[in-house]
C-alpha positions in Angstrom: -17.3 6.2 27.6 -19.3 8.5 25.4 -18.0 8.4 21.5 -16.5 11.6 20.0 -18.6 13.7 17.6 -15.4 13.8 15.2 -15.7 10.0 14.9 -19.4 9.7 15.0 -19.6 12.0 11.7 -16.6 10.3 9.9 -18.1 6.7 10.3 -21.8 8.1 9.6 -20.1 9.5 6.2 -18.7 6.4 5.5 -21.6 4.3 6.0 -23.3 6.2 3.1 -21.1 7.3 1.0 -18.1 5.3 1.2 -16.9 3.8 -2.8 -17.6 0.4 -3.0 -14.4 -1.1 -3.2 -13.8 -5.3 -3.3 -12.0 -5.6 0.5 -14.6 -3.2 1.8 -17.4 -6.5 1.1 -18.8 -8.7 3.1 -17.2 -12.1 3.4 -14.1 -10.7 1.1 -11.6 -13.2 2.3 -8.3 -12.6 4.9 -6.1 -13.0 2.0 -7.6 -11.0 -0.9 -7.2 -7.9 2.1 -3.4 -8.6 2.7 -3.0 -8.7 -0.9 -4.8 -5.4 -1.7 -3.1 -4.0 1.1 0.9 -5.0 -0.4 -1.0 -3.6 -3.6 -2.1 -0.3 -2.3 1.2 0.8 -1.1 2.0 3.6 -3.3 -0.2 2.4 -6.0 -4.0 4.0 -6.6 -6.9 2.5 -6.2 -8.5 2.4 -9.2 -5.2 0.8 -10.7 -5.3 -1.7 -7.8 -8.7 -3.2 -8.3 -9.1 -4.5 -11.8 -5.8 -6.9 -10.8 -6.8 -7.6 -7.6 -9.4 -9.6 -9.3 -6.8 -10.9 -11.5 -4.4 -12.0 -8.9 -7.4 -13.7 -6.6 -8.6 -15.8 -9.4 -4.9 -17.0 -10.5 -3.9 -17.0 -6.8 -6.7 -17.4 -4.4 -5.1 -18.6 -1.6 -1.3 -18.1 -0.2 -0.7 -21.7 -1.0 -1.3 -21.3 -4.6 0.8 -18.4 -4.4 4.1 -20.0 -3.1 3.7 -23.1 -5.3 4.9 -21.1 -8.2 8.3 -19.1 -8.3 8.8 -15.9 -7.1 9.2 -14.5 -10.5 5.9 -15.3 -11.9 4.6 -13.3 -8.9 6.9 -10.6 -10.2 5.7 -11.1 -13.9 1.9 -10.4 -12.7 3.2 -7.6 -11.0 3.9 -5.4 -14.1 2.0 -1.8 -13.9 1.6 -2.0 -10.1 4.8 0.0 -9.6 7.7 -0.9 -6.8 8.2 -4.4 -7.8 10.1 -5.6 -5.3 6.4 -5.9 -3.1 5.7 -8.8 -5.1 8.7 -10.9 -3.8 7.4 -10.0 -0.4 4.2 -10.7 -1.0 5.2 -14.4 -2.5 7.4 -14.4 0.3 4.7 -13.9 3.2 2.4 -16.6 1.1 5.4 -18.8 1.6 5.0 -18.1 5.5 1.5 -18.3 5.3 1.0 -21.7 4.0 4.4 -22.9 5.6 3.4 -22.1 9.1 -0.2 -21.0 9.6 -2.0 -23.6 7.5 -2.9 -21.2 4.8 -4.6 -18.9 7.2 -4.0 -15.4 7.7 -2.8 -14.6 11.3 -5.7 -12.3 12.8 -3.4 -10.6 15.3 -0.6 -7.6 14.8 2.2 -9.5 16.4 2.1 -12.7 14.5 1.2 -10.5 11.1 3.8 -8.7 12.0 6.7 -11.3 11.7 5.4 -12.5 8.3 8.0 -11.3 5.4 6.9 -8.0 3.8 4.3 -6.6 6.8 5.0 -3.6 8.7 3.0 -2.0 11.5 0.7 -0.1 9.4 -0.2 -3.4 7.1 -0.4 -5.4 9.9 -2.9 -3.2 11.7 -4.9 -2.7 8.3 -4.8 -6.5 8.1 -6.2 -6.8 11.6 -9.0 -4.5 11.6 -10.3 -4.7 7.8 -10.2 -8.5 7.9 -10.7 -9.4 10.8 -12.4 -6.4 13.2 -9.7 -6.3 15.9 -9.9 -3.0 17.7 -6.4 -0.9 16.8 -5.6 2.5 15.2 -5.0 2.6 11.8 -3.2 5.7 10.6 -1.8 5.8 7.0 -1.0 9.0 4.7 -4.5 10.3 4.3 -5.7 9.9 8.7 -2.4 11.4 9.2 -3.9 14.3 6.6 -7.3 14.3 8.6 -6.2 14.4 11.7 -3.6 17.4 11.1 -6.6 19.8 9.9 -9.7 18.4 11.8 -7.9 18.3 15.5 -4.7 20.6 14.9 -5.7 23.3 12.7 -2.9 22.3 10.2 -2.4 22.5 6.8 -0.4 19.5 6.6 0.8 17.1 9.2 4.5 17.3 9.1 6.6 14.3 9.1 5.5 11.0 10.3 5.6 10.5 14.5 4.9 7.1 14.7 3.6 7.0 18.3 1.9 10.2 18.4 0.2 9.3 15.4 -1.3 6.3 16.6 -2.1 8.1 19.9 -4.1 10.5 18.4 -6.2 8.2 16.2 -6.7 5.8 19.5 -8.1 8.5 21.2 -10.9 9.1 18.8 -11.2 5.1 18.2 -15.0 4.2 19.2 -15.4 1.1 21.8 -17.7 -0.4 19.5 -16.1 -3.3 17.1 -17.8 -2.8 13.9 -17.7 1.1 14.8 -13.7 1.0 15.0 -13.1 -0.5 12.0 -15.4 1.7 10.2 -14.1 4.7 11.6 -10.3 3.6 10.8 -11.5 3.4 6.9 -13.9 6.2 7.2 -11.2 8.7 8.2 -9.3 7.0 5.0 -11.6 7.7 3.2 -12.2 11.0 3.7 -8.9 11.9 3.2 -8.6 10.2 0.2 -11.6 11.5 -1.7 -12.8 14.8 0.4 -9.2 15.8 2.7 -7.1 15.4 0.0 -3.7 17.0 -0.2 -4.5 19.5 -2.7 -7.9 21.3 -3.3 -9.7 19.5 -0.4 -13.3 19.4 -1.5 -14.3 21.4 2.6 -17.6 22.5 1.3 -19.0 18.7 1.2 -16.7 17.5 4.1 -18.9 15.7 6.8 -16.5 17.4 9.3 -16.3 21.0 7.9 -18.4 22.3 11.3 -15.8 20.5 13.7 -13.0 20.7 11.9 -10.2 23.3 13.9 -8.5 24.7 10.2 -11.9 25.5 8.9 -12.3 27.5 12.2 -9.0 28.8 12.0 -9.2 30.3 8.4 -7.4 28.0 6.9 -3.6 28.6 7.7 -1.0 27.8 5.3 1.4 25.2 6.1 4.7 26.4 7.5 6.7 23.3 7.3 9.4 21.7 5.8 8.0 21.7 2.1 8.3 18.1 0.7 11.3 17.1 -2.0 9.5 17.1 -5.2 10.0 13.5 -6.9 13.0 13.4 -9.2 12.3 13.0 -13.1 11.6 9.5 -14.3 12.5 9.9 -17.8 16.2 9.0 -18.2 16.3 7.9 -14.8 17.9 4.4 -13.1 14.1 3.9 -12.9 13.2 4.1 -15.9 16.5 1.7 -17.3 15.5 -0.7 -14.8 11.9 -0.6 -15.8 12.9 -1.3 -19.6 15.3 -4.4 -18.7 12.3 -5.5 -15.8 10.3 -5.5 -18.6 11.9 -7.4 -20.9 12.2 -10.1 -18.5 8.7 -10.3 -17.7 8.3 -10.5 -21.8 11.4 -13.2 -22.5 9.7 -17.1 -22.5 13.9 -17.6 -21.7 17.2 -16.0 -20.8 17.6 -12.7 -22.0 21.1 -12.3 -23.3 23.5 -9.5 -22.7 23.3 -8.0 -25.9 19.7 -7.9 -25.8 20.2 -5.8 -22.4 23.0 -3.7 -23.9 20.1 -2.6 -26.8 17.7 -1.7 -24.2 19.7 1.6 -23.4 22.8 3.4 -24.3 24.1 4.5 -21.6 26.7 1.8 -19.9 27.4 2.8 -16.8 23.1 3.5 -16.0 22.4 0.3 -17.7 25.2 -1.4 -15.7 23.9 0.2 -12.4 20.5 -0.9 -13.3 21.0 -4.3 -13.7 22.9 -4.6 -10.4 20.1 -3.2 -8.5 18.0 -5.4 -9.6 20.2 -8.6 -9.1 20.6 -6.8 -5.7 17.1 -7.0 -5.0 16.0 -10.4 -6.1 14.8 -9.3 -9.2 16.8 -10.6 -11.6 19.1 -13.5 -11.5 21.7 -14.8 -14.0 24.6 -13.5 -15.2 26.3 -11.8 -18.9 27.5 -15.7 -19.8 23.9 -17.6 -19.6 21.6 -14.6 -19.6 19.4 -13.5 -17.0 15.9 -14.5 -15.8 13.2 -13.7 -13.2 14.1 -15.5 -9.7 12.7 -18.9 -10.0 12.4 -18.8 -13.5 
């Protein structure tokens, strides 16, 4: 089956100009992917790297993850955002050690019924560590795709199935082609694609891609919710008290939460959430800690 042109210039692109990045290395292990992956949800890149390193030499292998509690996993976490991924990350090397012999799973089914993996992880895990053969279609493909094949601005809501349809259909046969095509197109759409002012005049793709052709149409969609505030937010309340657990070498007592922000009922709601979500445990009487603490 011949390849498609579209996927022949993305991987080309990526094979010489793609950013160095650790998981994108040679003999970068199974697990330092999974974690970069739990890592790069929601959180950029160049944020991600520096404690990658830091989390691979403290923790470089799931066994040496799960033998310490789950909040000293959340205590490393600190400026990686959406903390809650680090008790599902300590709770998938938990599985891993527990019931694969410390060895990542190299398929999507059996990745997929680890704690904390979803289809889109469990693919990345697949073909980036591993080289299976599967479309892999986050935020940024999803971008791609939309202009280069539809002629659209943006690509709407997320459609699971056609999604991955329209990536398989481009997927090369080749292995080691795949795989780099899956991060090329990534790539692209991270650095060249992007969301706004897509950098078209250096895109690898600008002579086959459909909205170049088209003119550029605007987008004529449902326009995205902008995010709310942060400041004065439940976020930003739980941050604060997060924080000063991650600090405390002990419980940290009631009053010490009540002078971390004025407000009662936000600080109350707060804290709940976060004993809610495993990230906080205790009580007003004995104080509260990180899980496992």
């Amino acid at each position: 089956m011949p390849s498609d042109p579209l996927a022949d210039a993305i991987t080309a692109w990526f094979r010489t100009s793609a950013r160095d990045l650790p998981w994108r290395r040679e003999g970068f292990p199974a697990w330092g992917t999974l974690v970069s992956e739990f890592m790069l949800q929601q959180t950029p890149v160049v944020r991600v790297v520096p404690r990658l390193a830091e989390w691979l030499e403290r923790w470089p292998t799931p066994s040496a993850l799960a033998a310490v509690p789950p909040g000293e996993a959340v205590r490393a976490w600190q400026s990686l955002g959406y903390p809650r991924r680090a008790l599902r990350l300590h709770a998938c090397a938990v599985a891993i050690a527990e019931e694969h012999g410390d060895v990542v799973p190299d398929d999507v089914e059996t990745l997929l019924a680890l704690p904390g993996i979803g289809d889109y992880t469990a693919r990345a895990i697949a073909v980036f560590a591993y080289g299976r053969r599967h479309p892999v279609v986050d935020t940024n493909v999803r971008r791609v795709l939309a202009r280069a094949v539809d002629g659209a601005a943006e690509p709407g809501p997320p459609r699971a199935r056609a999604d991955l349809a329209a990536m398989s259909a481009l997927l090369p046969e080749s292995l080691s082609e795949a795989a780099a095509f899956n991060a090329g197109a990534m790539e692209l759409g991270a650095i060249v694609c992007t969301a706004r002012a897509p950098r078209c005049d250096e895109c690898p793709i600008r002579d086959l891609c459909r909205w170049r052709a088209e003119g550029y149409p605007e987008h004529t969609g449902p326009v995205k919710a902008k995010q709310k505030r942060f400041e004065g937010s439940d976020r930003q309340v739980r941050g604060l008290i997060l924080a000063e657990l991650r600090a405390a070498h002990g419980p940290v007592t009631a009053a010490e939460v009540e002078s971390l922000w004025p407000d009662a009922d936000q600080r109350g709601r707060a804290l709940a959430g976060l004993l809610a979500d495993g990230l906080a445990t205790g009580g007003p009487e004995d104080g509260y800690l990180l899980p496992g603490s």
